[in-house]
Each structure stands twice: as structure tokens, then as C-alpha cells.
C-alpha positions in Angstrom: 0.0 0.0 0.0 1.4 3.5 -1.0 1.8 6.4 1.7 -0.8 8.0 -0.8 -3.3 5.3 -0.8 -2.9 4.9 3.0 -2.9 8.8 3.4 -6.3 8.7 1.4 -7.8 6.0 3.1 -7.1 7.3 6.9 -7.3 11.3 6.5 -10.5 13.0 7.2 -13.0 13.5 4.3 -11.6 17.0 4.4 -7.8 15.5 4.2 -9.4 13.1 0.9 -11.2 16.5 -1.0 -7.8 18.4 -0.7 -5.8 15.0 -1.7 -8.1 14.9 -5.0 -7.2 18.3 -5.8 -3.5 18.0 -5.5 -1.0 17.0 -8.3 1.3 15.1 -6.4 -2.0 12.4 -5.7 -4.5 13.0 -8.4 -3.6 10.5 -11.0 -2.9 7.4 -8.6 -6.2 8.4 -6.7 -7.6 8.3 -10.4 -6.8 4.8 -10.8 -7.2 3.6 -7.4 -10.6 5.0 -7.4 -11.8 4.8 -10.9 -12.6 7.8 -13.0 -16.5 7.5 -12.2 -15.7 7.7 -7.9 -12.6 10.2 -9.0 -14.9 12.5 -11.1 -17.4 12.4 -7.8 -14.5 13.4 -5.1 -13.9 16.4 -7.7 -17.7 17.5 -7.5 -17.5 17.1 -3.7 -13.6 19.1 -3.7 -15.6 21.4 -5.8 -17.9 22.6 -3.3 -15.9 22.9 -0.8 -16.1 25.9 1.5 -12.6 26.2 3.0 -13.5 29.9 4.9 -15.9 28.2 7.4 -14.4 24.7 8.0 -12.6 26.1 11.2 -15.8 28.0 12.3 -17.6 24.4 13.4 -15.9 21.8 16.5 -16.5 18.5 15.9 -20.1 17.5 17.3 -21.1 14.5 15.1 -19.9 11.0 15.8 -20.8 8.4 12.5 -20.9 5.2 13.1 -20.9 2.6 10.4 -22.4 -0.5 9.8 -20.7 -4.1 9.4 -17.7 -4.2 7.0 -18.2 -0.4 7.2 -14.6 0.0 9.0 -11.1 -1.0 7.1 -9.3 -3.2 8.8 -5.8 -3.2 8.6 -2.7 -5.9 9.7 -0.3 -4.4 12.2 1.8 -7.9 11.3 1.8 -8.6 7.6 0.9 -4.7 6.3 -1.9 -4.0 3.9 -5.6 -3.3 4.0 -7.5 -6.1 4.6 -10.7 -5.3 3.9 -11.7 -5.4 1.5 -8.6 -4.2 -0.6 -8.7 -6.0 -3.9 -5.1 -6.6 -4.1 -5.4 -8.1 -0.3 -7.9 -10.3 -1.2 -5.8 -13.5 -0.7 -5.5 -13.1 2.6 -9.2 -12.5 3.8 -9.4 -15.6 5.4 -6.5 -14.6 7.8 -9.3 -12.7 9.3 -10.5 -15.9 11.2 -10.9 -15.4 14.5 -9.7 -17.5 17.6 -12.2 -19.6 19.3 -14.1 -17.3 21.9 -14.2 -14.4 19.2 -12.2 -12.1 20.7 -8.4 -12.3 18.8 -7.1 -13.0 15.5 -6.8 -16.9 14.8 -3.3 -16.1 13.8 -1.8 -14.0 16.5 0.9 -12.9 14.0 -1.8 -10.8 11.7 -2.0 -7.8 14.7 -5.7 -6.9 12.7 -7.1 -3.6 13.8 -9.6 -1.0 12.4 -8.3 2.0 11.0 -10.5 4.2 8.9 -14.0 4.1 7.7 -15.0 2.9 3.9 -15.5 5.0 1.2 -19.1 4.6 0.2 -20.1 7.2 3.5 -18.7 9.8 1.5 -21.9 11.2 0.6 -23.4 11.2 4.0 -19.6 13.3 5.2 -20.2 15.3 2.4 -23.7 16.3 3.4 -22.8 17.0 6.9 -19.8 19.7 5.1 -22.7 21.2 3.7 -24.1 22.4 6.4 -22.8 25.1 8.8 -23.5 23.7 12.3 -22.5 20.0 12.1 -18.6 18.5 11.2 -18.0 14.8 12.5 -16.1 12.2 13.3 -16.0 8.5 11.5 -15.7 5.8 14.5 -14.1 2.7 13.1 -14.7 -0.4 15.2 -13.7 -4.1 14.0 -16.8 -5.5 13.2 -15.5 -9.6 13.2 -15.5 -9.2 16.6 -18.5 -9.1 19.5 -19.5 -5.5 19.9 -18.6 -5.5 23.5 -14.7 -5.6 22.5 -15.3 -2.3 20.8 -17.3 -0.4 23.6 -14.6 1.4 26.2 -12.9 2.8 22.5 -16.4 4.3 21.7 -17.1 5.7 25.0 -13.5 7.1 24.6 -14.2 8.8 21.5 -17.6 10.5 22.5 -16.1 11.8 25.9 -12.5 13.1 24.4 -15.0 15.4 21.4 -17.2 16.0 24.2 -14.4 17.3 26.5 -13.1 19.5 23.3 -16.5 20.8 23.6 -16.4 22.3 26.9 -18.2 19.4 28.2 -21.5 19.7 26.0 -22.8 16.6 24.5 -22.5 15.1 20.9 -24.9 14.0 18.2 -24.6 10.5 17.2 -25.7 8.9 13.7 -25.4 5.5 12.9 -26.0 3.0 9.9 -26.5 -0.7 10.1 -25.0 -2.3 12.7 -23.5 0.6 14.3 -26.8 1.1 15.8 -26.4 -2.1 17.6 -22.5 -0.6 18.5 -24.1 2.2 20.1 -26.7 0.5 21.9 -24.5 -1.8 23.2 -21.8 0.7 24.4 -25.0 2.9 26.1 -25.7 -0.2 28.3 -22.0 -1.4 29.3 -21.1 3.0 29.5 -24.4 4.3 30.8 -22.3 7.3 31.9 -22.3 8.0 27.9 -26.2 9.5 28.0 -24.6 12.5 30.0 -22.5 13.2 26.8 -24.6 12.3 24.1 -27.3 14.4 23.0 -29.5 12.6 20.4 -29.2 9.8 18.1 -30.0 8.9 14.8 -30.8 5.5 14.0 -30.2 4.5 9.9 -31.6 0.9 8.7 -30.3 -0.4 12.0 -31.1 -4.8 12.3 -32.2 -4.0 16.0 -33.5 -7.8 16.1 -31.0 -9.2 13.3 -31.6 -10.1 9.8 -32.6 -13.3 8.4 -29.6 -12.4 5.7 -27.0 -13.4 7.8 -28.7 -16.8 8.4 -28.9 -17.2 4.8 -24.9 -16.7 4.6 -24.7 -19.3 7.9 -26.4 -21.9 5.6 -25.9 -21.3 2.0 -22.6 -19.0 2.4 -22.3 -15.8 1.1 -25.0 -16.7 -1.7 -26.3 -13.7 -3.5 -25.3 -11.1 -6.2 -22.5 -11.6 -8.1 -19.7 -9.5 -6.0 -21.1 -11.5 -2.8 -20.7 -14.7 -4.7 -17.2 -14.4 -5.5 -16.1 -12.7 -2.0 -17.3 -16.8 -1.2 -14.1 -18.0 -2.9 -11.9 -15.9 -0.7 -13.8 -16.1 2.2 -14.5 -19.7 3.2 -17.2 -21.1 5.8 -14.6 -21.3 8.8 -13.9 -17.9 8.7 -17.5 -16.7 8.3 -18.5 -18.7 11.7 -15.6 -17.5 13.5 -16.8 -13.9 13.1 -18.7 -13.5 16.1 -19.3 -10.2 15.3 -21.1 -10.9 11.8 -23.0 -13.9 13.6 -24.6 -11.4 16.4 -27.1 -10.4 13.1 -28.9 -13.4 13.3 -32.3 -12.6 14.0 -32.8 -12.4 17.6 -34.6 -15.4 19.6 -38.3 -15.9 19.8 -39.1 -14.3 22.8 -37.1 -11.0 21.6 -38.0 -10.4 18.1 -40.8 -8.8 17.0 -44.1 -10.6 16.9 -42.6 -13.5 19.1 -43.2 -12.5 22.6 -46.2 -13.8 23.0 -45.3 -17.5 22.0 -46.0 -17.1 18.3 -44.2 -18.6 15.6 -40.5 -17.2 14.7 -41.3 -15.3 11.1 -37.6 -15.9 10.2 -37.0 -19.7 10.5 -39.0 -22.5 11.2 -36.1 -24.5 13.4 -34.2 -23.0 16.3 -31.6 -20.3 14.8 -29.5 -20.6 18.0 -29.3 -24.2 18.2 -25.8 -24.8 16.4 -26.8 -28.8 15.6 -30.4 -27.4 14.0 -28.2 -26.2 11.4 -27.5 -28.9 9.8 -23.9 -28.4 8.3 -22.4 -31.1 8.2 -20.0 -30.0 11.5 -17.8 -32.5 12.9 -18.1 -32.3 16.8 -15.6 -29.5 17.7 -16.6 -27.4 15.0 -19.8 -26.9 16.2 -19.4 -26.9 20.0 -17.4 -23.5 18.5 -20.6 -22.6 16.3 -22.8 -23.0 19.6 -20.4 -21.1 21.5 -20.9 -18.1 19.1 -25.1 -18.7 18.9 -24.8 -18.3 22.7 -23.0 -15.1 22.8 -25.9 -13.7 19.8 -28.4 -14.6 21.7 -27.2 -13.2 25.1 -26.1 -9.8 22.7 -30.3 -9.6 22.0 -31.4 -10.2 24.9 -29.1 -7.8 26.5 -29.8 -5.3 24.4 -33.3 -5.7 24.6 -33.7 -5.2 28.5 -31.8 -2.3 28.2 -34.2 -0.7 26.1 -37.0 -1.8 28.1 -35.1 -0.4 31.1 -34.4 3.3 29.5 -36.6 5.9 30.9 -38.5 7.6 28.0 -36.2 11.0 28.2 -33.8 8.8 26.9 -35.6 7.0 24.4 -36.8 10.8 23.2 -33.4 11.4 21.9 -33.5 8.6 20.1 -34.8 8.7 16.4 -35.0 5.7 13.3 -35.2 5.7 10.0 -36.1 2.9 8.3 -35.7 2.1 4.1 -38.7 0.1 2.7 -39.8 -1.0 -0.9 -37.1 -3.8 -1.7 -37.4 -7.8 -1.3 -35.0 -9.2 0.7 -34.2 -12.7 2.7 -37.2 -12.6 4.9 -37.4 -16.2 6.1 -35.5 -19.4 5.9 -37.2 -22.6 6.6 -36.2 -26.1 6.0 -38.8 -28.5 3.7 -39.0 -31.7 4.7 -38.3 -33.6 1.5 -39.0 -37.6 1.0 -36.2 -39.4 2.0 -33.7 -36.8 2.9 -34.9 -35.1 6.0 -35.0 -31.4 6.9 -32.1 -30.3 4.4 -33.9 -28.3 1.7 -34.0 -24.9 2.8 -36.6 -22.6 1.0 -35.5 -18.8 0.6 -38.3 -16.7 1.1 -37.6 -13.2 -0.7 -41.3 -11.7 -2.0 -42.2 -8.5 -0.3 -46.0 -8.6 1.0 -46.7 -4.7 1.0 -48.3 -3.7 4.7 -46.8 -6.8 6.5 -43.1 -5.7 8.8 -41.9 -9.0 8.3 -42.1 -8.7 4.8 -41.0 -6.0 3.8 -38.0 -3.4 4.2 -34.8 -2.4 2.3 -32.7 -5.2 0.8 -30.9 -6.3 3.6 -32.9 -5.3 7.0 -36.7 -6.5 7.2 -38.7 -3.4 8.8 -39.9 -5.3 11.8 -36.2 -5.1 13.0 -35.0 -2.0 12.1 -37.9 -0.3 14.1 -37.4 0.7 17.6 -40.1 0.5 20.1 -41.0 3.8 21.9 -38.4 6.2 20.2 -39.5 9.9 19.1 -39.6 9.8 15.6 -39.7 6.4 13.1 -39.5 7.6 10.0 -39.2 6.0 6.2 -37.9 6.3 3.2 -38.4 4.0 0.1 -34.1 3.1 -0.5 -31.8 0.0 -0.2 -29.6 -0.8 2.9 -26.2 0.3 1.9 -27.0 3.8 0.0 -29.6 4.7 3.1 -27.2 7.0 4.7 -26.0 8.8 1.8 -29.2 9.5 0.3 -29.8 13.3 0.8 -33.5 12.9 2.1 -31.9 10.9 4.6 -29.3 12.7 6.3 -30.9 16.2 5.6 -34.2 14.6 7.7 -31.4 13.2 10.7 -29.9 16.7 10.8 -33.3 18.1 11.6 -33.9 15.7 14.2 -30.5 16.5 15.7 -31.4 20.2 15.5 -34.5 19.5 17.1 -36.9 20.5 14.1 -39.7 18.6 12.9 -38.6 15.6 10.5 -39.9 15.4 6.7 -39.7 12.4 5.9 -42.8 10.2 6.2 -44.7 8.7 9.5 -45.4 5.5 7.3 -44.5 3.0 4.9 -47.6 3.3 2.5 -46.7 7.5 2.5 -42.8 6.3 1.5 -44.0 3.9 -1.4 -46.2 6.1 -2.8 -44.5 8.7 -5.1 -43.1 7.2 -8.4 -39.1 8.1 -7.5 -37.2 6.7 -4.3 -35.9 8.6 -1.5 -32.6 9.4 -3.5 -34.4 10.7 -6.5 -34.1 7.8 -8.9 -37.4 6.0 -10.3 -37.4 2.4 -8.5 -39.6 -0.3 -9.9 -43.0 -1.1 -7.5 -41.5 -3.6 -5.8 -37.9 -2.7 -5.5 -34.5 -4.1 -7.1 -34.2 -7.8 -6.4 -31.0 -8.6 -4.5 -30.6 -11.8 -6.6 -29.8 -14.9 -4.1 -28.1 -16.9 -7.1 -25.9 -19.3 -7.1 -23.7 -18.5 -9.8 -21.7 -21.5 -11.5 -17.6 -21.8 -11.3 -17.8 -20.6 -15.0 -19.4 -17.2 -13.9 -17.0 -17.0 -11.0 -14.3 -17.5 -13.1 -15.1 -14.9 -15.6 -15.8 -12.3 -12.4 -12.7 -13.2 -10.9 -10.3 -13.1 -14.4 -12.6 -9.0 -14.5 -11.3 -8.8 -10.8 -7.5 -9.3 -11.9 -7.6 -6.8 -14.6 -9.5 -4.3 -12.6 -12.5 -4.4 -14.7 -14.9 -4.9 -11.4 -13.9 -2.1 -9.3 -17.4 -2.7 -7.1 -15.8 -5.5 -6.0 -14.8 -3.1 -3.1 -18.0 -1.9 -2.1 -19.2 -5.4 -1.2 -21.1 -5.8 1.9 -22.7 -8.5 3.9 -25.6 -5.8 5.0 
């Protein structure tokens, strides 16, 4: 990795607009970006307003969602995820048995900077006069509670720099769940956090991630391939990843009163329900993970339930709608070979919350129960933050003004554009769930050598 590349990837978005602009960076930015992302930075470099950069303090914490934050190896050097050129060594990602350090204690992985695809969302909050933030990176193969005391660092040190007053937080995906968690182990945090903006958070998991458990990394194309490079070993060790299973009946939405899980029809933390062919020590491991998901829920639940509603007033969702996702996994008995035919179910059902929602997170998890404002937006998962109806409405909230967007799903879906302006077809793009052949893969992965599949990068398991 060059010091320009490295520069890039760890400066602040303000460092990355002045990088674009200089000489000395622009043309290996060009390639390393692509001339599409590269022509973008130069729109954003364009409008930036040097004169009142200075005028703001940092007040904004972001806090992205999983593979959000870069991870980097202390041991061996390089970006490792999701670097292209690194992309030989993703499985030295695996974690040790218990989750909590690098199978390979040579690897030193940490997180280091936050991806590139937020650059819209940091580009909207340079827009505006009163807010300038922060990106916390947090390494997301591991359970959140490793990554806690550095967040409540981080919020108390800007806080401090503030004379004391407290911070807006936003957060995508599952850094929701990081903040969450890091509220109930820190509850000294509330006195330095002001309000919080919650963006397609899976409060209660997504059935995706049980999909990837199963069927590994089955999907769209990109998803596919990162399969090759990533193998089922290293998926189960991330404990991290595996804390998105849906939560337990008893905690998910439309559970808690003894009804049937609308995820799975077999018991999603019972390792051996699985059915994976595991020989005994490999899934005493995968058990040992389900237990620590299912504790993570439950925690997390109580704490909410606990939270007196001043708290919960400063808290705020908004939730995408309009795409088919993986809603629901359930095994079908087949003559003669048990429960090991697993049917995907993907097909929206408009006006139902466990059948519907934004590519990746079904809407009965990423709401919040007793919050001030749930708002929605018709958008997929991984653009939700950077779409400008989005952050413009979680500005306003953080302001303390009346949000825009609107107070229900039917409202979201019915104008003829999505939330980002762009005309989306009635029932949303279809994620895919294929299972491309070894000749497709092939051909994908002879476009990734030549560098004719530059979204490779952007991947993401949410």
C-alpha cells in the first residue's frame, strides 16, 4: 500500500477533498478510485467551502455499519478489507475460538479508517454550517462489547473538546447495535450524548446473515465471488457478523407472545439445528458463538425496556422500505432426505413488517419500540445513509426540528421516485440470491485481476 493510498484511506473527508485536488495524488487516486468515484471526489472538492471549516468543532460521531470500518494488519501490512489486491489473505481474518483475537496472532488486525461509500453522508454533513464529524471505526468480526470502552472514549474526548457539552450520534447498520451496546455497558455516555439517529439499524438481526450461515455468502455476483476468498470457517468465527442473526423468539418482534419465529421455522440458535455437516468441535465452536448472539439480543433488549422515555426521546429511526429481501428461511421436509432443503423466502407482502423493508434489514427489525420519531424512506440498505432525504431529515432531528420524511411506509412507497431521486420499480430491485456457476465465477474473478470490477470493493454482507 502506498503512503498515498494509505494517506487517502485514513485522512479525514476534508484531508481526501484536498488529496483529490493536488498534483502530487491525483492521477494514482484516479486509478485507485476509478474515473466515475474520482470525477465524484472532484464534485465534492468542488464545493468545498474552506473559509468556514474552522468556524464548526467536531459535534457529530458516524458510526458505520458491518464491514463499514477497514481493517488493517499491524503484522503482515496492507488493508484487509476489503482491498482488492489483499484479497488473498481475507481468510487470515478468522478469529480464535471465543471471538475475541485473530486466529493467527501474527496478523495484529485492527480497524483503522472508515470505507468509502459514506462519502456522501460526510459530504452532506460539510454542507451544512453547524455540524462537522467524526467516523468511528470499530472491528466488526468481533462481538461489539470488545469495541465499547474505545467508543465511549471517543464520545467523551470530542465532548471534552467541547467544553463538556454533549455530541450527536448517527449510525448505519450495525452501528446502531454498536451504540446501543456501548450505552448499556457505559451508561455514563447519555450525560455526553445528545440525540441519536438510528439508519436501517437490524435492531433484532436479519434473516440475511442466516442465509450466509447456511448457504454461504449466496447472493449477487460481487457477494458470490467474495465466497471464494472467504470460506465457511472464517464466516462462523466472526462472532461479530454472527450477532445479526435474528434475535430469539421471545425478543424479536411478533414472538413474545409464544408465536411462531417469522424468520426460521427451526431453532436459529441451536448450532446442531443447522444442519452443516459439522464434525463435533466445530460446532461446539458454532454453539459457542449462537450463545453469545443470543445473550447480545437479549441484552440489548432489557436495556431498552429499562431506558426511561427521556432517553428513548433522543433517540430517532429511520427505516428504508420498498425492496425484497431474505425474509425467512425454513427447512422443507423432502421424502427421504430429511430437513435439508432450505426454501429462501424473498417476495415482499406490501403492509406486513416481516415482509418488507430495504434489501438487507426487514422493517420489523429495524424499528425501535418507543423512540421519538420512526420515520421511512423508500431506498436499499447500503446507500440509506448517503441519500440526501436521509441525512438532511437526521440533521433536523438533531437540530430538534420537525422531520420530513414520512410517519409511514404506504406514505414512502407512494411517489413514483425513491428517497434518493431515482425511479425504482414497484417492488424494489431484487438482491438476486443466485448461485452463480464456477464458469461465472471465473469470468468475475479473471474481470477482478484486470480491474474491470472495481465494485468488488463496495461489497457488503448488510
Amino acid at each position: 500500500m502506498t503512503d498515498t493510498w494509505s494517506a487517502f484511506l485514513a485522512g479525514t473527508f476534508t484531508e481526501r477533498l484536498r488529496m483529490v485536488g493536488d498534483d502530487r495524488h491525483a492521477a494514482e487516486l484516479r486509478e485507485r478510485l476509478g474515473p466515475d468515484a474520482f470525477a465524484q471526489y472532484q464534485g465534492f472538492a468542488a464545493g468545498l467551502d474552506e473559509g468556514h471549516l474552522g468556524d464548526v468543532a467536531t459535534n457529530l460521531v458516524f458510526v458505520p455499519g458491518v464491514m463499514g470500518s477497514l481493517l488493517s494488519s499491524d503484522g503482515y501490512g496492507g488493508v484487509w478489507w476489503l482491498d482488492i489486491r489483499s484479497r488473498n489473505h481475507i481468510n487470515d481474518l478468522r478469529l480464535a475460538p471465543g471471538g475475541r483475537g485473530d486466529a493467527d496472532p501474527r496478523a495484529r488486525i485492527k480497524p483503522f479508517a472508515v470505507d468509502l461509500s459514506y462519502e456522501g453522508f460526510f459530504a452532506g454533513v460539510h454542507a451544512t454550517t453547524t455540524l462537522r464529524h467524526e467516523a468511528f471505526a470499530y472491528d466488526w468480526r468481533k462481538s461489539l462489547a470488545e469495541s465499547t470502552g474505545r467508543f465511549a472514549e471517543r464520545v467523551t474526548r470530542i465532548s471534552d473538546d467541547l467544553g463538556g457539552r454533549p455530541v450527536h450520534v448517527v449510525a448505519h447498520s450495525m452501528g446502531g447495535l454498536m451504540v446501543r451496546t456501548a450505552l448499556a455497558a457505559h451508561p455514563q455516555l447519555w450525560s455526553r450524548i445528545d440525540r441519536i439517529v438510528f439508519v436501517g439499524t437490524p435492531h433484532y438481526g436479519a434473516p440475511v446473515i442466516a442465509g450466509y450461515l447456511k448457504n454461504h455468502l449466496w447472493g449477487w455476483d460481487a457477494l458470490a465471488l467474495l465466497g471464494r476468498y472467504l470460506d465457511r470457517d472464517t464466516f462462523r468465527s466472526l462472532w461479530g457478523v454472527l450477532g445479526l442473526l435474528p434475535a430469539p423468539a421471545g425478543v424479536y418482534p411478533g414472538t413474545r407472545d409464544a408465536a411462531d419465529h417469522p424468520c426460521a421455522n427451526f431453532d436459529l440458535y441451536d448450532a446442531s439445528a443447522w444442519h452443516l455437516g459439522l464434525d463435533l468441535e466445530a460446532e461446539h465452536r458454532l454453539q459457542g458463538a449462537l450463545d453469545a448472539a443470543r445473550a447480545q439480543h437479549e441484552e440489548l433488549y432489557r436495556a431498552h425496556l429499562d431506558l426511561d422515555q427521556e432517553r428513548r426521546d433522543r433517540m430517532a429511526v429511520i427505516a428504508g422500505v420498498g425492496y425484497r429481501t431474505l425474509f425467512r428461511t425454513a427447512y422443507k421436509p423432502a421424502f427421504g432426505f430429511g430437513w435439508e432443503h432450505m426454501d429462501r423466502v424473498t417476495s415482499r407482502r406490501p403492509g406486513d413488517p416481516h415482509r418488507d423493508g430495504d434489501g438487507r434489514v426487514p422493517l420489523a427489525s429495524a424499528r425501535l419500540e418507543y423512540v421519538a420519531e420512526t420515520r421511512y424512506v423508500r431506498g436499499e440498505h447500503g446507500r440509506l445513509p448517503s441519500i440526501p432525504a436521509v441525512y438532511d431529515d437526521a440533521f433536523r432531528f438533531l437540530a430538534g426540528k420537525p422531520m420530513q420524511l414520512p410517519r409511514t411506509p404506504q406514505e414512502a412507497l407512494a411517489g413514483h421516485l425513491g428517497g434518493d431521486g431515482t425511479a425504482d420499480a414497484a417492488d424494489g430491485d431484487d438482491p438476486g440470491y443466485l448461485d452463480l456457476s464456477a464458469p461465472d465465477l471465473d469470468a468475475l474473478d479473471e474481470a477482478l485481476e484486470n480491474g474491470r470490477f472495481p465494485s468488488f470493493r463496495q461489497v457488503r454482507l448488510l
